[in-house]
N, C-alpha and C positions, 0 to 999 in steps of 0.2 A: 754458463748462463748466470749459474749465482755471483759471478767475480763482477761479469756486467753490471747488474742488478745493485750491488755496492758499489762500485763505481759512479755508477747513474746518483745512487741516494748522497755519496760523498757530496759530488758534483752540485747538489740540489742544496745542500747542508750550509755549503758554503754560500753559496747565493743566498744565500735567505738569512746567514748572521748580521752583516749592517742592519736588515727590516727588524730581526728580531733587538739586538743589542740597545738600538733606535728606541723600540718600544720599550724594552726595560727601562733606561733613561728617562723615557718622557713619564713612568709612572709619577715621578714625583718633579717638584721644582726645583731647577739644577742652579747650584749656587756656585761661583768661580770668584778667586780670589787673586786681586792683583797688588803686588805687593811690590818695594825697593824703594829704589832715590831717582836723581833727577829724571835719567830717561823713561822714568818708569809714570811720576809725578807726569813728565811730557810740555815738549815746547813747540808744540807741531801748533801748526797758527790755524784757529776756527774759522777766520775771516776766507782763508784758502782751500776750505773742503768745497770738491767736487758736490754739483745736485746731488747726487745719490746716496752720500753721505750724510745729505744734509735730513735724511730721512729716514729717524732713528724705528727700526724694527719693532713691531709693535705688541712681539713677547719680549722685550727687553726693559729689565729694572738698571739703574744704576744709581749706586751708594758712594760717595764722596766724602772720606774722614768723617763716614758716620752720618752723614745727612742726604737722602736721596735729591736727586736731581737729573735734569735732563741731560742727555749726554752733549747736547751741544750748545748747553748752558758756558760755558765756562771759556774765556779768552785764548787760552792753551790747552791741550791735549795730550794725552799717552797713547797709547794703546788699544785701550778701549774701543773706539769708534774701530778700529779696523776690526777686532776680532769681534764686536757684537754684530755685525752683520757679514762676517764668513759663521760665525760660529749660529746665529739665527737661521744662516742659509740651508746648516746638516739636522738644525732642530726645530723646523718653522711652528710645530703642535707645542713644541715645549715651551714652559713661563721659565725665563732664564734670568736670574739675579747678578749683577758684577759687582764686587764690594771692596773698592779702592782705597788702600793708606801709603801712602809714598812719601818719604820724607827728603829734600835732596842735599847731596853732599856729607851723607851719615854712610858708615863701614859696617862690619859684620859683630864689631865691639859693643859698636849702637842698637843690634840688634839682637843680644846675645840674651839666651832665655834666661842667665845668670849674669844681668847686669851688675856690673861696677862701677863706680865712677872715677878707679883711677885706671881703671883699661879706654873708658873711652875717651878722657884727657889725650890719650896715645895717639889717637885721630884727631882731636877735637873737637868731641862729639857730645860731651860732658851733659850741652845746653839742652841736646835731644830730649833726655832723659830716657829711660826704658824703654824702649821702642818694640819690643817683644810682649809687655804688657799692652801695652797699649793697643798693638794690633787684634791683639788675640780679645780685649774689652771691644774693641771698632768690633769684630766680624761678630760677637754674641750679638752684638747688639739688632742683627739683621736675621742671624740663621737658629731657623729651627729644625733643629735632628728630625723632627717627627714630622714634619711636613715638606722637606728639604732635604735633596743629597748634596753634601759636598763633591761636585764634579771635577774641580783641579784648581791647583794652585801656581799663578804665573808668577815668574820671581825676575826682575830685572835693577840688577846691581852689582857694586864689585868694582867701578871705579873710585870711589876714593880709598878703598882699600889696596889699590893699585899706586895710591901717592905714597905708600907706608910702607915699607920692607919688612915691619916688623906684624905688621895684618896681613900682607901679603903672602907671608910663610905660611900661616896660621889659617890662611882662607878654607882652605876644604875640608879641613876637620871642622872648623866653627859652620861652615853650611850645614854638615852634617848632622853635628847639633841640634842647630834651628830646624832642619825639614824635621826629626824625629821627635823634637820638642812640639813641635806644631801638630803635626799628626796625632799626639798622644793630648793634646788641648782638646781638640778638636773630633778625640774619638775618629779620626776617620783615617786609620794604619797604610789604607793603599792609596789613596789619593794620589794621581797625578800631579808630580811636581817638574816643568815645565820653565828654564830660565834661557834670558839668554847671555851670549856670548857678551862680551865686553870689549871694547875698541877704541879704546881715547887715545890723543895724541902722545905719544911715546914722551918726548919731551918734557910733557908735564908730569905724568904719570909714568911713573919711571919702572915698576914692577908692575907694567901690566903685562908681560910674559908669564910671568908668576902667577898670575891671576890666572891668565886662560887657562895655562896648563892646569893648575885648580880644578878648575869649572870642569875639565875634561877628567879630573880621577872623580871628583863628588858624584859629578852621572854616570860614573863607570859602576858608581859601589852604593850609591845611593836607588833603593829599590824602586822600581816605576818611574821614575826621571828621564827628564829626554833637555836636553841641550842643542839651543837654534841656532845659526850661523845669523850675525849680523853685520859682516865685513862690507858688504857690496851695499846696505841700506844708505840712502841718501842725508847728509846732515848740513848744521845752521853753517854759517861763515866759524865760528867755536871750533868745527870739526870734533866737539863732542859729542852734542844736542842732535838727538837725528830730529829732522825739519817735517813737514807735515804729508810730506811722500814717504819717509823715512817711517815715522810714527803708523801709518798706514799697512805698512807692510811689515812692520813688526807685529801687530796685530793679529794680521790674515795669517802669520807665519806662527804666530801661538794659539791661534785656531786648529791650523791644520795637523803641526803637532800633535793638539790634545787627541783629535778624531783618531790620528795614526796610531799614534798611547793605547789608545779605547778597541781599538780594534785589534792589537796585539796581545793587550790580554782577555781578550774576549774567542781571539781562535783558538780551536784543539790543535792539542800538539802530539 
């Protein structure tokens, strides 16, 4: 009888963590960070968003290199629009912040919490300047610790570090870096860090094996991380640039991530 009785409350424990974890979350306003280069900046065309898209959730903020705005303000697109309405759909109580800096065609040199300027010469990244300051001035400028959690951080980049052999090699120890750099800016140690995969045309980018494989030890060994497939996402005539079906479901797919993230370390083990 008593084995039952635990069983039954196991049983009950578990159903009820999404409502509880849910509730945790919503105490405060959940602020998410979307960060990288071009696919990340986005070339998904506004003119081509479905009605339903065109109908931005209305707990949703969005911040643009530091200046708020609508999300379907803008000629091209990233990410955003897909994940602010799968990720509004698991938090519709919650006031949800997105606060985008995307720079395109800059490597991990450009982004490196200990910039140089003869490492990012190495890419050609020089003109960037600091891109690690910089982001980390963009996001103060939006989030407050005391009224605001940091909920995750989406990271989409790692092709032009794919044109370099010599970033290339270097890629998963420099992520590693930056995610622990960033976290320790940011006071926020666990935060979900959530990137995806990288897939340019072979030809041009010639160590992009190098790269994935990267991407694949950094979320191996980098804590609370989760790494997306983006092979089958749809893109422009480029075959770099995912297109605006493409951008869409990168989106939904670093939505769903996050929740799955959120939910892993939220159950008992």
């Amino acid at each position: 009888m008593i084995l039952i009785i635990k069983r039954v409350l196991t049983t009950v424990v578990l159903l009820l963590l999404p409502i509880l974890f849910t509730a945790n979350l919503s105490a405060k306003e959940l602020v998410f960070i979307l960060a990288g280069q071009s696919n990340m900046a986005g070339q998904g065309s506004s003119v081509e968003l479905p009605p339903f898209y065109r109908q931005v959730p209305s707990n949703i903020e969005f911040y643009y290199n530091g200046y708020k705005a609508p999300l379907d303000r803008f000629r091209h697109f990233g990410p955003e629009i897909g994940f602010a309405h799968e990720i509004a759909r698991h938090y519709p109580l919650t006031k949800i912040k997105l606060i985008k800096f995307a720079v395109g065609g800059t490597s991990l040199f450009a982004w490196d919490p200990k910039w140089s300027i003869s490492k990012a010469r190495q890419t050609r990244n020089a003109s960037a300047g600091p891109l690690f300051k910089k982001l980390i001035k963009t996001i103060k400028i939006q989030f407050n610790e005391k009224t605001a959690k940091l909920a995750g951080i989406l990271w989409m980049q790692g092709e032009a570090d794919a044109k370099y052999p010599v970033a290339a090699k270097q890629y998963a120890n420099n992520l590693d870096r930056f995610v622990k750099a960033l976290r320790v800016e940011l006071n926020s140690p666990n935060t979900p860090f959530i990137m995806g995969s990288i897939n340019p045309p072979i030809n041009l980018f010639p160590a992009t094996s190098v790269v994935q494989h990267a991407q694949k030890v950094a979320a191996s060994r980098i804590r609370n991380s989760r790494l997306i497939n983006t092979a089958d996402l749809t893109k422009r005539h480029d075959h770099l640039h995912y297109n605006t079906d493409g951008q869409l479901e990168l989106g939904k797919r670093f939505a769903k991530a996050f929740v799955s993230t959120r939910m892993a370390v939220a159950r008992p083990k």
